[in-house]
C-alpha positions as a LaTeX table, in Angstrom:
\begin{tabular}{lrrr}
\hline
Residue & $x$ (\AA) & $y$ (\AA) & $z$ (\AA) \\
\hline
Unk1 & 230.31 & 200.32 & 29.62 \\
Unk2 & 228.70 & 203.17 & 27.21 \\
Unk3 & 224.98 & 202.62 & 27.16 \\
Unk4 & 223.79 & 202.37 & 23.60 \\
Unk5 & 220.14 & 203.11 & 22.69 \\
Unk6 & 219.13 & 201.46 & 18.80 \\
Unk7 & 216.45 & 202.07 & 16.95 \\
Unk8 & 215.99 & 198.51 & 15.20 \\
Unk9 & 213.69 & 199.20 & 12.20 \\
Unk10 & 210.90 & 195.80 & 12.84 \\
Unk11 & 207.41 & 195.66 & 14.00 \\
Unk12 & 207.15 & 193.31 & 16.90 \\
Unk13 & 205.11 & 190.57 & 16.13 \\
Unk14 & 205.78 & 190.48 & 12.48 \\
Unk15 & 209.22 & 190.53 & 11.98 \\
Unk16 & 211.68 & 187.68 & 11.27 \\
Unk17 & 212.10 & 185.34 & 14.21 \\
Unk18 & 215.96 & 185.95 & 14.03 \\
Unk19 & 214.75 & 189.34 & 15.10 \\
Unk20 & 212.77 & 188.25 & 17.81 \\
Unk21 & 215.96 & 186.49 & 19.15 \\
Unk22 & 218.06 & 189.66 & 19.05 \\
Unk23 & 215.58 & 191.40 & 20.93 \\
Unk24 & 215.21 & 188.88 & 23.36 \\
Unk25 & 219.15 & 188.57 & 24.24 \\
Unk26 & 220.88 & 192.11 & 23.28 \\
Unk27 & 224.42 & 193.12 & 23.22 \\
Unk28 & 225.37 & 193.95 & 26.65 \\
Unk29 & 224.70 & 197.85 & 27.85 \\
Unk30 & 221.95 & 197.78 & 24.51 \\
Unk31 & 218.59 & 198.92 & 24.13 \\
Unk32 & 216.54 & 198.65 & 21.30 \\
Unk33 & 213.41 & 200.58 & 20.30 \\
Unk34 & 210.85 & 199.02 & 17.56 \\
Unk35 & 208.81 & 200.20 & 15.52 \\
Unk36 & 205.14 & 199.94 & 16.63 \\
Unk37 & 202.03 & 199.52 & 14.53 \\
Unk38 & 202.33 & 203.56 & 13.22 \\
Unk39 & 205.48 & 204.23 & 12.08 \\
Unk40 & 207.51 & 206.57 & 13.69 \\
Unk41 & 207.80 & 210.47 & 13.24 \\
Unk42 & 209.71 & 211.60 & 10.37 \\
Unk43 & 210.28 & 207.82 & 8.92 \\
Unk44 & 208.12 & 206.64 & 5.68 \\
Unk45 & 204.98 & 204.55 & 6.65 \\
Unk46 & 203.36 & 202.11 & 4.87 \\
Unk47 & 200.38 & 205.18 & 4.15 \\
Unk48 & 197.39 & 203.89 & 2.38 \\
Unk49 & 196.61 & 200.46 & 0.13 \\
Unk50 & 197.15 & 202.50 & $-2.92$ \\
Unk51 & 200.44 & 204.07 & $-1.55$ \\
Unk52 & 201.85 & 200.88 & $-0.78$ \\
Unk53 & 200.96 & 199.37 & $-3.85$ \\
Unk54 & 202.53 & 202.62 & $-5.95$ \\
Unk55 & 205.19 & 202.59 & $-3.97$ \\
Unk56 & 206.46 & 199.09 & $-5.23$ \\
Unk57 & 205.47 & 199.65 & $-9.09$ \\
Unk58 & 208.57 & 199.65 & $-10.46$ \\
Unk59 & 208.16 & 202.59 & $-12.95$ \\
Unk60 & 207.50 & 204.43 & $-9.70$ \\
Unk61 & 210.38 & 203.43 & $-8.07$ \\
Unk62 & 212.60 & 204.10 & $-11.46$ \\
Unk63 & 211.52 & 207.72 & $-10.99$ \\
Unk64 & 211.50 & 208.23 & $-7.33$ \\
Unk65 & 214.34 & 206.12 & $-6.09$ \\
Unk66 & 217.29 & 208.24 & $-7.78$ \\
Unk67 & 215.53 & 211.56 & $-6.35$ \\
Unk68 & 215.62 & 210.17 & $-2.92$ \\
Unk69 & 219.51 & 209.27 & $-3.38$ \\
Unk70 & 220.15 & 212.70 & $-4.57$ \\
Unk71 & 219.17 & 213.98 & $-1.59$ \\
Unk72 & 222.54 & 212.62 & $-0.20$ \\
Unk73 & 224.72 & 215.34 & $-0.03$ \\
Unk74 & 228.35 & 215.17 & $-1.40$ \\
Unk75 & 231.09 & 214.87 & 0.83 \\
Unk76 & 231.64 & 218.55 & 1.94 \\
Unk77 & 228.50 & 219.85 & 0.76 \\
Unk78 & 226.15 & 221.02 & 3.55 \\
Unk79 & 222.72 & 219.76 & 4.04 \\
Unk80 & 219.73 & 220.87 & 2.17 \\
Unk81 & 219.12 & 222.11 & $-1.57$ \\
Unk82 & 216.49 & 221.31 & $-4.17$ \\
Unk83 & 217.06 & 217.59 & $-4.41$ \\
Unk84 & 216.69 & 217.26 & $-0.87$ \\
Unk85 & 214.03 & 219.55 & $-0.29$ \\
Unk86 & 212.02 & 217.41 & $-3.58$ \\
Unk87 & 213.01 & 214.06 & $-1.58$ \\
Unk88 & 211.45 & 215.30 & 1.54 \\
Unk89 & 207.85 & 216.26 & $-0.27$ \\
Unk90 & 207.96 & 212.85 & $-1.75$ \\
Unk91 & 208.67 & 211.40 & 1.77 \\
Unk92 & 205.75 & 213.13 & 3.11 \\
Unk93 & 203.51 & 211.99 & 0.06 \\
Unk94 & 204.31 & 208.49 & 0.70 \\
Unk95 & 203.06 & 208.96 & 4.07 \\
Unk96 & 205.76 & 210.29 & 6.09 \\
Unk97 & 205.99 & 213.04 & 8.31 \\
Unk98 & 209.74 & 214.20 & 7.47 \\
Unk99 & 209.45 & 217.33 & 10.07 \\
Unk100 & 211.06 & 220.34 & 9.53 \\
Unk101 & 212.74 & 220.43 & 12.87 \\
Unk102 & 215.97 & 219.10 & 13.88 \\
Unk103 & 214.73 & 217.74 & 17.34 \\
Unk104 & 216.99 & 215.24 & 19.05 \\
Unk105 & 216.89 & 211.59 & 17.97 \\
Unk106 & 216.16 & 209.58 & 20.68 \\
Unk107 & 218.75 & 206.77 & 19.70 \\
Unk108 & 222.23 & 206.23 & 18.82 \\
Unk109 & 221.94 & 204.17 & 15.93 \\
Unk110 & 219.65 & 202.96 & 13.47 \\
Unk111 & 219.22 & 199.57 & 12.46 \\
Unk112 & 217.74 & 199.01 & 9.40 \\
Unk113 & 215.97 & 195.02 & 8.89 \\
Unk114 & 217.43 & 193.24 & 5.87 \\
Unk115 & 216.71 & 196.37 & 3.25 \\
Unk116 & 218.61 & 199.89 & 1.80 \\
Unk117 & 216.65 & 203.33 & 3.48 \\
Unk118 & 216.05 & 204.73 & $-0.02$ \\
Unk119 & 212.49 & 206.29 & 1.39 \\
Unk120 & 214.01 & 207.50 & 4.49 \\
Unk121 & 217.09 & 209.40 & 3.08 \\
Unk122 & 215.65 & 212.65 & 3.54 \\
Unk123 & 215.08 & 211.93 & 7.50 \\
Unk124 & 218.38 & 210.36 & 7.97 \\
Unk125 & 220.06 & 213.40 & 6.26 \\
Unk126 & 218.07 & 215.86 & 8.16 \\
Unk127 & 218.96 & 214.17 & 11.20 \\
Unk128 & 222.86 & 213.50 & 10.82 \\
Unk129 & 221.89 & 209.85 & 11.60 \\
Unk130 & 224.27 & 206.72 & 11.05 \\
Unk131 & 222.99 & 203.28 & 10.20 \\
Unk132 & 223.71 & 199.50 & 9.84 \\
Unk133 & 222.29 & 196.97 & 7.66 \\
Unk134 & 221.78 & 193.47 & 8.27 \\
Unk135 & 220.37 & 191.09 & 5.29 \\
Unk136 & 220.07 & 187.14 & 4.25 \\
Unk137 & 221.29 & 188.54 & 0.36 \\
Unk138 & 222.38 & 191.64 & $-0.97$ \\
Unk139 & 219.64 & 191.86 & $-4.00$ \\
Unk140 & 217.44 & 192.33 & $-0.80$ \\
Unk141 & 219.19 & 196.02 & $-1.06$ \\
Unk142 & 217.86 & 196.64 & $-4.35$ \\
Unk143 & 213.73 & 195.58 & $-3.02$ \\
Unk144 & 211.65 & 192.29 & $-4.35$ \\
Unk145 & 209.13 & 194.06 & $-6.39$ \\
Unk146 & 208.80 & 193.95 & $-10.03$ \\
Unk147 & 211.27 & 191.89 & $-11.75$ \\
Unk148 & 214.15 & 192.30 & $-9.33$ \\
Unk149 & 216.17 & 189.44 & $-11.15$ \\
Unk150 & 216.99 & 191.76 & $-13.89$ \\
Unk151 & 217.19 & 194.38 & $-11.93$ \\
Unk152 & 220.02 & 194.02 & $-9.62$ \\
Unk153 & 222.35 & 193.00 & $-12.80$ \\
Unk154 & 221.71 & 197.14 & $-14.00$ \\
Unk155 & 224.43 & 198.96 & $-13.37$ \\
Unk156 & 222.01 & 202.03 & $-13.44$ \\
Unk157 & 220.70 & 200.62 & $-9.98$ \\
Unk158 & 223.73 & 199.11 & $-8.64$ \\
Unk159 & 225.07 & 202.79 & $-8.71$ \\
Unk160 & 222.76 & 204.66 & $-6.89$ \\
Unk161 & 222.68 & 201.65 & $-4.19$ \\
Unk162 & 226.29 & 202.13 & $-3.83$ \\
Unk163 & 225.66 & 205.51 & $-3.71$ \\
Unk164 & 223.76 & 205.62 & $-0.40$ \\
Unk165 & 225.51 & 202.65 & 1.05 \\
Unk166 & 229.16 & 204.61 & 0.66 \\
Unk167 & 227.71 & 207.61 & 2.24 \\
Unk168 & 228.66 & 208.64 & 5.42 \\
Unk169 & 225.33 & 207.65 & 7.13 \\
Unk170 & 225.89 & 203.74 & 6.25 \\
Unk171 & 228.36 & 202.44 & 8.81 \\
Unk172 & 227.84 & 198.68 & 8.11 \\
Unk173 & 226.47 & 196.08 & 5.86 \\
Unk174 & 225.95 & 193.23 & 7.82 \\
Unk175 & 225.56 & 189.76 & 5.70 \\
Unk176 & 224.26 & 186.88 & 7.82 \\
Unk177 & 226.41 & 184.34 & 6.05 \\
Unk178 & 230.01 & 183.54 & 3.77 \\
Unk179 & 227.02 & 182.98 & 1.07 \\
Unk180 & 225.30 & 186.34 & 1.63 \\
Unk181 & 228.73 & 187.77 & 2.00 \\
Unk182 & 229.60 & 186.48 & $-1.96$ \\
Unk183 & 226.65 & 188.09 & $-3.34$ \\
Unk184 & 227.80 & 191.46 & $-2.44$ \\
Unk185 & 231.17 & 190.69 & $-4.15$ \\
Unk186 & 229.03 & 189.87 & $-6.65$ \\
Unk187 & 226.31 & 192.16 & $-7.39$ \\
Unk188 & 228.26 & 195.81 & $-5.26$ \\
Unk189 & 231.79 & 194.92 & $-6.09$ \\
Unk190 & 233.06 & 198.63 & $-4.73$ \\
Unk191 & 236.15 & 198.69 & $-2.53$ \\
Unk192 & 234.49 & 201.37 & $-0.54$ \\
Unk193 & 231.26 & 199.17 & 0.06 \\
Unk194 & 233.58 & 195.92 & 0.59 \\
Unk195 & 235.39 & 197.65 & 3.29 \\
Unk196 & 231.77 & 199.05 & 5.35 \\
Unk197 & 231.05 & 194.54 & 5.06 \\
Unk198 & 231.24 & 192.37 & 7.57 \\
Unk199 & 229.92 & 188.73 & 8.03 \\
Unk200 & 227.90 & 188.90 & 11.52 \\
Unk201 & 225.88 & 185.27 & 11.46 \\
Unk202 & 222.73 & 184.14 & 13.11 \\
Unk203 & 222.16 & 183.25 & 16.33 \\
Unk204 & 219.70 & 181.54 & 18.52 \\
Unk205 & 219.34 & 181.71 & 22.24 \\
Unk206 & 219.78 & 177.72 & 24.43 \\
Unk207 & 216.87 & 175.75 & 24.42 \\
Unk208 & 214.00 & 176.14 & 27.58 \\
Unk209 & 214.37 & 173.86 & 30.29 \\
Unk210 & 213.04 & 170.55 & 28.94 \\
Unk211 & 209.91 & 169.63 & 30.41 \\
Unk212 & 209.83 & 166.61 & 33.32 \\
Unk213 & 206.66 & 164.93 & 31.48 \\
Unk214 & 207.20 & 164.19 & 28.03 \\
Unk215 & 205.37 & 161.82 & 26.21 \\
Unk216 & 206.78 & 158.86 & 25.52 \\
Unk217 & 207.16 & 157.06 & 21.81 \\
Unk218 & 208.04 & 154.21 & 20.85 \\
Unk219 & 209.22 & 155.20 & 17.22 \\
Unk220 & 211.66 & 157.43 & 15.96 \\
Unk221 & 209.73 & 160.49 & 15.51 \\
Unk222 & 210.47 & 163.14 & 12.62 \\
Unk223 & 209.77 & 166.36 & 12.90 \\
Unk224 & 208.65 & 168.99 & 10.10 \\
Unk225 & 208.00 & 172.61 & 10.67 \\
Unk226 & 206.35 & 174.87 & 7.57 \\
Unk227 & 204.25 & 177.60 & 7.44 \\
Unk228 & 200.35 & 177.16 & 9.13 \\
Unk229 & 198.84 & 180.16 & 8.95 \\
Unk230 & 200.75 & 180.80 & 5.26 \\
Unk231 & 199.41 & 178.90 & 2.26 \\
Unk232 & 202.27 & 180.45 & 0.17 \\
Unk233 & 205.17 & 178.01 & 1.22 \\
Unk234 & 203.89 & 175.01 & 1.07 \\
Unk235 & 206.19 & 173.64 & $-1.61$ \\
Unk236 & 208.62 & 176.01 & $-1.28$ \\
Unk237 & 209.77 & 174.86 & 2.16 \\
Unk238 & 210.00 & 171.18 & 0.53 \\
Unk239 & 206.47 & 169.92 & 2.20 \\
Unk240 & 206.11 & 167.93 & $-1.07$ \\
Unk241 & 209.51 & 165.63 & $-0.56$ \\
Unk242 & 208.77 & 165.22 & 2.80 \\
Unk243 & 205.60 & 163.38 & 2.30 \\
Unk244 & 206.88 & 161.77 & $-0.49$ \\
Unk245 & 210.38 & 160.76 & 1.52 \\
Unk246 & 208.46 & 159.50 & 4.54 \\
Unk247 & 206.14 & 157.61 & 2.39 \\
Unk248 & 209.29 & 155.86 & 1.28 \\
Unk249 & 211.00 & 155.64 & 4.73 \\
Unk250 & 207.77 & 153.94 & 5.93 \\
Unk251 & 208.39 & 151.13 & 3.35 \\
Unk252 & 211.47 & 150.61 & 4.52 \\
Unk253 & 211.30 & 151.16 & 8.26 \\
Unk254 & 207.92 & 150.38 & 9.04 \\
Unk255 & 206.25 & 150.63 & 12.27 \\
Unk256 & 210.00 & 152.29 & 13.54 \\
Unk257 & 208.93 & 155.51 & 12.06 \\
Unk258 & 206.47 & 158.34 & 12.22 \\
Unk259 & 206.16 & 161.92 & 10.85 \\
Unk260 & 204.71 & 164.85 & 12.81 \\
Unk261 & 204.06 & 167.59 & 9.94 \\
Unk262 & 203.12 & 171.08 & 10.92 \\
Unk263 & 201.97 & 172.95 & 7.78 \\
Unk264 & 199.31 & 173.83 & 6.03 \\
Unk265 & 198.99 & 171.12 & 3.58 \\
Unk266 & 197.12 & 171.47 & 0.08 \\
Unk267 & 193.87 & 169.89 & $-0.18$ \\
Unk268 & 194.83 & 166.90 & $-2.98$ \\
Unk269 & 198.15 & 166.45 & $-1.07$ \\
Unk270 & 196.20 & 165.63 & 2.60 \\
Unk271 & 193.60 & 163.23 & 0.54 \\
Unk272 & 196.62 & 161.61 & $-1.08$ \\
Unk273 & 199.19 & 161.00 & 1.95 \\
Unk274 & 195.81 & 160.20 & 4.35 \\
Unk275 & 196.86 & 156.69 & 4.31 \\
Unk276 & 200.38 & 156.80 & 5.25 \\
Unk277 & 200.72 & 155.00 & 8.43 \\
Unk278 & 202.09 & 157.42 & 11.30 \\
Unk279 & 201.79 & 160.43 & 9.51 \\
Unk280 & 200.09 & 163.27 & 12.09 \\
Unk281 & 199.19 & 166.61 & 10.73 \\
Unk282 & 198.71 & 169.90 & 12.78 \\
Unk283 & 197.56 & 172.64 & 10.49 \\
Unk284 & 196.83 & 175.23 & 13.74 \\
Unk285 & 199.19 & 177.80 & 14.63 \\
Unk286 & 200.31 & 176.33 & 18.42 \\
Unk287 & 201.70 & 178.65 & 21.29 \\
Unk288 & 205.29 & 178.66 & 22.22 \\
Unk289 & 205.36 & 175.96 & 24.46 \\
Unk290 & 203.50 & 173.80 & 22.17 \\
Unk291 & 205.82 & 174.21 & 19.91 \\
Unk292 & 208.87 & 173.59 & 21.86 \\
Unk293 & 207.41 & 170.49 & 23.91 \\
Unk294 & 206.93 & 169.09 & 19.65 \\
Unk295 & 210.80 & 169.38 & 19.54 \\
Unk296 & 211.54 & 167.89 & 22.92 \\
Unk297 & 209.45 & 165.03 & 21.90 \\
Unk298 & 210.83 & 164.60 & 18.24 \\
Unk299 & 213.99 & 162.99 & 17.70 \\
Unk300 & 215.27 & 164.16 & 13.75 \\
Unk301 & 214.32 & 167.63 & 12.14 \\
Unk302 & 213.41 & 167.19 & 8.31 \\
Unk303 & 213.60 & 170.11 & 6.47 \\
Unk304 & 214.52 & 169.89 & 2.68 \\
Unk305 & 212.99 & 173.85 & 2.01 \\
Unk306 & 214.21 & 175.02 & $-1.41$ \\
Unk307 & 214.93 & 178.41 & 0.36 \\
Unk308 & 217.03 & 179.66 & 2.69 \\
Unk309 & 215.43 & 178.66 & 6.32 \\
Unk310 & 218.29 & 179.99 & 8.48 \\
Unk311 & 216.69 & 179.99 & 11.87 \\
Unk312 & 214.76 & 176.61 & 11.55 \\
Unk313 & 218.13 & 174.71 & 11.88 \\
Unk314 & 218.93 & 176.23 & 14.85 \\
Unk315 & 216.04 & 175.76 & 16.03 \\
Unk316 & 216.33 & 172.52 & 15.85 \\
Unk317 & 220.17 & 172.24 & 17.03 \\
Unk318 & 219.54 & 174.11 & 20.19 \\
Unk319 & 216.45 & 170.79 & 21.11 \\
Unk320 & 219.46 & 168.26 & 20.06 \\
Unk321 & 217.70 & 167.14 & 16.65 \\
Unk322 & 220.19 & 166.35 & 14.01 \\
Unk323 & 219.18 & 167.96 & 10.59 \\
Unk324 & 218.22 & 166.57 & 7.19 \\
Unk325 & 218.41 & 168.97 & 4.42 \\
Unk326 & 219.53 & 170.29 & 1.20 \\
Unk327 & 223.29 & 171.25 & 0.20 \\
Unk328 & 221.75 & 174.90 & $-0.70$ \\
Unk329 & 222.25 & 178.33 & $-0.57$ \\
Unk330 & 224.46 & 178.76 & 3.02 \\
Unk331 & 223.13 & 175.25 & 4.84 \\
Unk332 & 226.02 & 174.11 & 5.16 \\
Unk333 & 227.52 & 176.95 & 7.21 \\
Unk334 & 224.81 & 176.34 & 9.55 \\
Unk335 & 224.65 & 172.18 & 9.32 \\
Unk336 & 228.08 & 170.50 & 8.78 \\
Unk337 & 227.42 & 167.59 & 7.08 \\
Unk338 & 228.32 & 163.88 & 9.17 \\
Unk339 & 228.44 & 166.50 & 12.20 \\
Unk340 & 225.10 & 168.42 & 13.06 \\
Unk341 & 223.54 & 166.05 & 10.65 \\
Unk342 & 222.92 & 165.31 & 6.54 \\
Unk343 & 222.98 & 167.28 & 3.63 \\
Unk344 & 221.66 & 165.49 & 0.73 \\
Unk345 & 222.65 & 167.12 & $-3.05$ \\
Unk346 & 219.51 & 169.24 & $-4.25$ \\
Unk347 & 217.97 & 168.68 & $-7.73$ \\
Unk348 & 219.93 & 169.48 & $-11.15$ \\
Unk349 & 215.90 & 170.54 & $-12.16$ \\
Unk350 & 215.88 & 173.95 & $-10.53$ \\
Unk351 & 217.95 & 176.60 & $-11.14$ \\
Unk352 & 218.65 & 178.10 & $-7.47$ \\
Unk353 & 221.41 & 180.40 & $-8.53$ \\
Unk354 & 221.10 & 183.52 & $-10.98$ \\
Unk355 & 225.15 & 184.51 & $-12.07$ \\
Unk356 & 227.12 & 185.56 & $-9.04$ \\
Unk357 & 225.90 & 182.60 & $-6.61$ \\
Unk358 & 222.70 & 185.27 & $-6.30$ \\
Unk359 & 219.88 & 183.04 & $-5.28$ \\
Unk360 & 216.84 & 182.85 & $-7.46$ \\
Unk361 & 214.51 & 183.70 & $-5.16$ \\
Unk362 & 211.02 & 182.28 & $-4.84$ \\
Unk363 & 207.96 & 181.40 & $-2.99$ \\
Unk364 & 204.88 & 179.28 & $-4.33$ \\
Unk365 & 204.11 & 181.60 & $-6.48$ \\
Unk366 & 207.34 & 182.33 & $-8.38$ \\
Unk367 & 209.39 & 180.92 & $-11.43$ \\
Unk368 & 210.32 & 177.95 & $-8.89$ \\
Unk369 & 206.94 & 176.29 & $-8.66$ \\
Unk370 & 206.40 & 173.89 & $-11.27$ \\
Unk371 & 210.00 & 172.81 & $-10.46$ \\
Unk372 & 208.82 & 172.34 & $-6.98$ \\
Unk373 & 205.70 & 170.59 & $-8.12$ \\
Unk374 & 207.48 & 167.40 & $-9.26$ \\
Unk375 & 208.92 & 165.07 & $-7.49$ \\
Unk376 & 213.16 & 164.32 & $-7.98$ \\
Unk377 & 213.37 & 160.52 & $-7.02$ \\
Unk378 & 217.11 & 160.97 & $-6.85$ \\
Unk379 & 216.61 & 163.72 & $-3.91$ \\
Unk380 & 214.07 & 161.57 & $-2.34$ \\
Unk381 & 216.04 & 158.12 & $-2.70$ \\
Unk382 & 219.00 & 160.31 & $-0.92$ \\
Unk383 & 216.82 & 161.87 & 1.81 \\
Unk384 & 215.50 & 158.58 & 2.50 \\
Unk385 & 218.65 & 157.17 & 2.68 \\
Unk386 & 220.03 & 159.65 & 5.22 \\
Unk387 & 217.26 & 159.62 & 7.22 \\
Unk388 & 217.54 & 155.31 & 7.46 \\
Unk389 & 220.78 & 155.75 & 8.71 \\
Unk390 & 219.51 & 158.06 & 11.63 \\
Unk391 & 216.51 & 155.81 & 12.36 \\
Unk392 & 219.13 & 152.52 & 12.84 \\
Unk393 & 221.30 & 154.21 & 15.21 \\
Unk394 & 220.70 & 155.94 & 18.62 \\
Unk395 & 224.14 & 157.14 & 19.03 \\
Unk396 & 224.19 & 158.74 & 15.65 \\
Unk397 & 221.14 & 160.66 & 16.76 \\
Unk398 & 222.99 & 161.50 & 20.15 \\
Unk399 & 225.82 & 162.36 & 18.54 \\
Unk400 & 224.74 & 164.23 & 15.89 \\
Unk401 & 222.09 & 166.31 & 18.41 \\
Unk402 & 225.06 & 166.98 & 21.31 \\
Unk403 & 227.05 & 168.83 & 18.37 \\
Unk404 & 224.11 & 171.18 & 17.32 \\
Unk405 & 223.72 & 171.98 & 20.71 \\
Unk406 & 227.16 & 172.75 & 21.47 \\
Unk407 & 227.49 & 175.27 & 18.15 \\
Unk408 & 224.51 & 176.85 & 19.49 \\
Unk409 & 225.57 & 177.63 & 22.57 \\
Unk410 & 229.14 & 177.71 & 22.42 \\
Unk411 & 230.04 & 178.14 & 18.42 \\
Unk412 & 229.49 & 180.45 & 15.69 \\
Unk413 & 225.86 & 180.29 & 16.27 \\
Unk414 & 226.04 & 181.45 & 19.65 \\
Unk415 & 223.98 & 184.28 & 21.16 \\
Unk416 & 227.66 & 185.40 & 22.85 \\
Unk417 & 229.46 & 185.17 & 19.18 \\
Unk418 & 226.85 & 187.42 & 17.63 \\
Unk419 & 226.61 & 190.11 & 20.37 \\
Unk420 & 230.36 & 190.76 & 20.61 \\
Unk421 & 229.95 & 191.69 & 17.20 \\
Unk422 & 226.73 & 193.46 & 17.32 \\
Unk423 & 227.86 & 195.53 & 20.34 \\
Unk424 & 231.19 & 196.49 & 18.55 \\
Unk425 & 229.43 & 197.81 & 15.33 \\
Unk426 & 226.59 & 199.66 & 16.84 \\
Unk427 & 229.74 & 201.35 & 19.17 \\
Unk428 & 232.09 & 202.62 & 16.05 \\
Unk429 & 228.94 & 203.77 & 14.47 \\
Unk430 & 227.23 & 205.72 & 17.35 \\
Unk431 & 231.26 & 207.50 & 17.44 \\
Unk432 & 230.87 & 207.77 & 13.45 \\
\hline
\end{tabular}
């Protein structure tokens, strides 16, 4: 088998943990290089506070972005002229090296991390490099800075994206999902970008051996996972209905419950909820194996997050947890309802979708928050409801958990699924 070398364009310990998982189990006869805390000779760094910051004004970017795409040279055309040799200064200015030379690159492929290479156009050109794109939604092509909701409906910008991702440098746009997948239809309707897409989903690796000493519960224990060392997601990973849902499960359920939350929780919130009966909060960041002995011990995953988590569900599908969540964005590819566990219908109050099934993106501090502030009895009655059902019966649990598991490691999910298709894509584009 051809050994493959990629370049996969993260920086190890803060990149995406669907990264993390690719890294840990490649494609067979694949190695991957990362980016390390400088970036890397001839690619644009993040230079100075001020850089960074200029870089993502958007009035900057309106000038600079089309100057880096002419730099592409049309088919035919050699490399090199005014526009590229202008792209390269600005490369350098932004804190880039861009060196003269044509050394060798010492990889085969490069992957870029859920965003377009506008910067680095004048070091891909210069090199002859070809590259693949993976990404959770194609408006993550166009950059989240300024107001990128108007932005990706311009057909100013959708241009000179198509542009560079119809070039022959861009092998492969890589969508994680059929919903991902939709928003290029949607927002880069080109045959000739259509045809470089392909669907290539997530994946997560089999759970660690479970541990012989466990401790042992007599309640049904739920399980919720936000951010603790990021204030910023609070609310936007549902933390709100899931106090508010187990308040109301506890009503109903009583001492057969208990929540184990592990988020940073907003002051007023933990004064409010201090009361609830078998509600434990864990607002440190815990190790690994902390983490994974909190899903051995846990029994149902509660996650109603009004964004797109991804990688938390499997998480919780390769421990055996069936899921509780919203009918959002792509969930249900990854949780089939009545199989891996519940989807409950998300409120009418927010408006998750911009025209084209793009999703309105948002943290806790975008348009979503005072949407996420309030509390949708109907959601709540219906995650309570779902979650009663899973409490009252064992062998729903069981059966719910076994078929999480199995999609993990044997279904679309699967680390196997996703490497076959990883290691065919990185091999048509290293024989461009």
């Amino acid at each position: 088998m051809e050994q493959l070398k990629v370049r996969l364009a993260v920086i190890r310990g803060k990149d995406h943990s669907l990264y993390e998982e690719i890294l840990a189990s490649p494609p067979d006869g694949v190695e991957y290089v990362t980016d390390g805390p400088a970036a890397p000779e001839g690619s644009a760094a993040k230079g100075p506070g001020f850089v960074s910051v200029l870089r993502r004004n958007r009035v900057v970017r309106a000038v600079l972005d089309p100057q880096f795409v002419r730099a592409l040279p049309r088919p035919g055309e050699p490399t090199g002229g005014i526009s590229f040799s202008v792209a390269r200064n600005l490369t350098r200015l932004a804190g880039g090296s861009a060196s003269k030379g044509k050394e060798a690159v010492p990889f085969d492929v490069l992957h870029s991390a859920g965003s377009s290479m506008l910067e680095n156009i004048p070091w891909i050109v210069e090199r002859d490099l070809r590259w693949v794109v993976d990404f959770e939604f194609a408006a993550s092509l166009f950059g989240y800075y300024g107001n990128w909701r108007r932005r990706v409906y311009r057909e100013r910008a959708r241009r000179m994206i198509a542009k560079q991702l119809t070039s022959k440098y861009c092998m492969k746009l890589m969508p994680w999902t059929d919903a991902s997948m939709r928003t290029v239809e949607s927002l880069l309707p080109y045959k000739e970008v259509l045809a470089k897409t392909e669907v290539v989903r997530l994946a997560i690796r089999p759970a660690p051996p479970k541990p012989t000493a466990l401790e042992k519960h007599d309640r049904v224990r739920i399980l919720f996972l936000g951010s603790s060392n990021f204030m910023g997601e609070f609310y936007s990973k549902g933390g709100l209905d899931v106090l508010e849902s187990y308040r109301r499960l506890r009503e109903k359920a009583g001492d057969k419950v208990e929540l184990v939350f592990r988020c940073w929780m907003p002051d007023e919130l933990r004064a409010k909820y201090a009361s609830t009966p078998g509600l434990h909060v864990i607002s440190d960041v815990l190790p690994r194996d902390a983490l994974d002995r909190l899903f051995w011990e846990s029994d149902i995953f509660l996650f109603p997050s009004h964004n797109t988590p991804g990688m938390a569900f499997l998480e919780a599908m390769r421990f055996g947890l069936p899921v509780v969540a919203k009918d959002i964005w792509a969930n249900k590819e990854l949780v089939q309802d009545g199989v891996h566990g519940f989807l409950v219908e998300p409120s009418k109050e927010l408006k998750y979708y911009l025209p084209g099934h793009v999703p309105n993106w948002s943290m806790d501090d975008g348009p979503f928050l005072p949407h996420m502030k309030k509390i949708d009895p109907r959601v709540v009655d219906d995650l309570v409801e779902r979650m009663m059902r899973l409490v009252e019966s064992e062998n729903l649990r069981g059966r719910m958990g076994a078929a999480g598991r199995k999609e993990v490691e044997e279904g679309k999910a699967s680390v196997s699924n996703r490497n076959a298709a990883l290691r065919r894509i990185y091999e048509e584009a290293a024989r461009r």
